[in-house]
C-alpha positions as CSV (number, residue, x, y, z in Angstrom):
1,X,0.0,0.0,0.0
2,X,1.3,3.0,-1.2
3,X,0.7,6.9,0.5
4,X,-0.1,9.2,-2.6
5,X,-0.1,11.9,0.1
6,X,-2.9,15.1,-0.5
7,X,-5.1,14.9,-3.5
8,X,-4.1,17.7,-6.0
9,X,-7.5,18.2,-7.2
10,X,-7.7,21.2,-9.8
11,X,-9.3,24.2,-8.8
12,X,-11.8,25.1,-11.4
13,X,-11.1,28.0,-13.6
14,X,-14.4,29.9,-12.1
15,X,-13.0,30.1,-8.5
16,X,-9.5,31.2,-9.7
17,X,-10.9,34.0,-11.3
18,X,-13.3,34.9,-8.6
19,X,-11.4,34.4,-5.2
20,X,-8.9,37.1,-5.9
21,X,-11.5,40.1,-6.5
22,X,-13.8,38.8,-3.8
23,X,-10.4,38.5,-1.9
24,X,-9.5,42.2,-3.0
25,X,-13.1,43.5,-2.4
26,X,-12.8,42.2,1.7
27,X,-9.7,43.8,1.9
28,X,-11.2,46.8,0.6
29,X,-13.8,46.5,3.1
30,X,-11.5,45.9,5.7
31,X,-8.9,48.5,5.4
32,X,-11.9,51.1,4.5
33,X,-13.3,50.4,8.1
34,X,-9.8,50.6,9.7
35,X,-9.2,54.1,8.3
36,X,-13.1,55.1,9.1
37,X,-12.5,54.2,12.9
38,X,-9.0,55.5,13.0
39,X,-10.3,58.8,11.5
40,X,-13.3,59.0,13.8
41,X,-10.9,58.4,16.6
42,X,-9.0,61.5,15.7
43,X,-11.4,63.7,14.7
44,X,-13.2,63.1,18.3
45,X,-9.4,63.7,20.1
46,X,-9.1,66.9,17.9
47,X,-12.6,68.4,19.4
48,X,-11.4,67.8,22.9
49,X,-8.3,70.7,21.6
50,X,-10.2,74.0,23.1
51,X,-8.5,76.5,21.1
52,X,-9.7,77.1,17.2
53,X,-8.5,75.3,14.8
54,X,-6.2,77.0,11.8
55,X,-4.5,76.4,9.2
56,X,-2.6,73.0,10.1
57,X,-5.9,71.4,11.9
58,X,-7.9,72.8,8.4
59,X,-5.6,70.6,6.6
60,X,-6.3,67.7,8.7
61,X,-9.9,68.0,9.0
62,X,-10.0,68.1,4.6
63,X,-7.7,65.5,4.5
64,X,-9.8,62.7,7.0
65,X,-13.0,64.6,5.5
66,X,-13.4,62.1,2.5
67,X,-11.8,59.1,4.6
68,X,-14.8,59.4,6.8
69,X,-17.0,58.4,4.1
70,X,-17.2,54.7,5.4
71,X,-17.8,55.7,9.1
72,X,-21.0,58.2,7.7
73,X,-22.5,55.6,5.5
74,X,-22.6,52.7,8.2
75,X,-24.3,55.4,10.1
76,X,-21.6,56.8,12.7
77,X,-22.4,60.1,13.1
78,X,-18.8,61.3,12.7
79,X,-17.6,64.9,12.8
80,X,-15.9,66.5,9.7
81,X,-15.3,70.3,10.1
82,X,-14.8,72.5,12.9
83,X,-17.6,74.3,13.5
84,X,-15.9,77.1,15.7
85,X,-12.8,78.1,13.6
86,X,-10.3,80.8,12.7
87,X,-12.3,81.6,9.6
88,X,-10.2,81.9,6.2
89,X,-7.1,80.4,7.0
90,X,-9.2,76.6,8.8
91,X,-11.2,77.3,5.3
92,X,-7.7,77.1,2.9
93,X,-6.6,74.3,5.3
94,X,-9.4,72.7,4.8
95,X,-9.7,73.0,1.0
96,X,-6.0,71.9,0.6
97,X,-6.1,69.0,2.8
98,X,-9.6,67.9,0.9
99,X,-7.4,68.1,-2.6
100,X,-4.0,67.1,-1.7
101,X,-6.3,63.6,0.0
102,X,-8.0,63.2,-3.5
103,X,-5.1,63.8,-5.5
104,X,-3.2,61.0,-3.3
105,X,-6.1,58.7,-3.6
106,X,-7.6,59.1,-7.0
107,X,-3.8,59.5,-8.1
108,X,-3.1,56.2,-6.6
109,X,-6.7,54.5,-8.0
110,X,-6.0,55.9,-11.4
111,X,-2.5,54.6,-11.6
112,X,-3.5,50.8,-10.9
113,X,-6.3,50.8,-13.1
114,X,-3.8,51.9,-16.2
115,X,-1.8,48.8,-14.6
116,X,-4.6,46.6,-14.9
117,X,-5.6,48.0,-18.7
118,X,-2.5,47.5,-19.5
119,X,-1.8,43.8,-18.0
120,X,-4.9,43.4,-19.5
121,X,-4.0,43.5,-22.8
122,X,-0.9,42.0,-23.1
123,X,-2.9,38.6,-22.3
């Protein structure tokens, strides 16, 4: 009697194709929550701060503004701009840590989908 050891069955072709995105979707999911409590978690620290925020806490506030997204649509009532400011300068802050966040993330999102047209085609 011979051991032949652990079958080596072949995966069907369906579930290669479809276990990495639904692998890529949870980790999506995943790291999506993560930032969403992470940000909510410093956006509540940052309200304890008594003083105004400017120009530096603007920018912060813009930039976790669109990661907060996630935390908003599960229903976490989640705070994204300073009500009680220093006026124009939180408002700049604000507006440049909004676009320097999107240009980070859509910059990043745009590059891999030109890496996946590309590897695309060369199949």
């Amino acid at each position: 009697m011979t051991d032949a050891g652990p079958s080596t069955t072949p995966v069907p072709c369906a579930y290669r194709r479809v276990l990495p995105v639904v692998r890529r979707i949870g980790t999506t999911l995943l790291v999506a929550y993560a930032i969403g409590r992470l940000s909510d978690l410093a956006m509540r620290a940052d309200a304890r701060i008594t003083d105004p925020p400017g120009f530096g806490r603007g920018m912060l506030h813009g930039a976790l503004m669109p990661v907060a997204w996630p935390s908003l649509l599960m229903g976490h009532d989640q705070p994204i701009y300073a009500e009680r400011n220093t006026g124009r300068l939180y408002k700049l802050g604000y507006s440049a840590g909004i676009n320097i966040c999107g240009a980070v993330f859509f910059g990043g999102l745009f590059w891999r989908f030109n890496r996946w047209r590309e590897a695309s085609k060369g199949r």
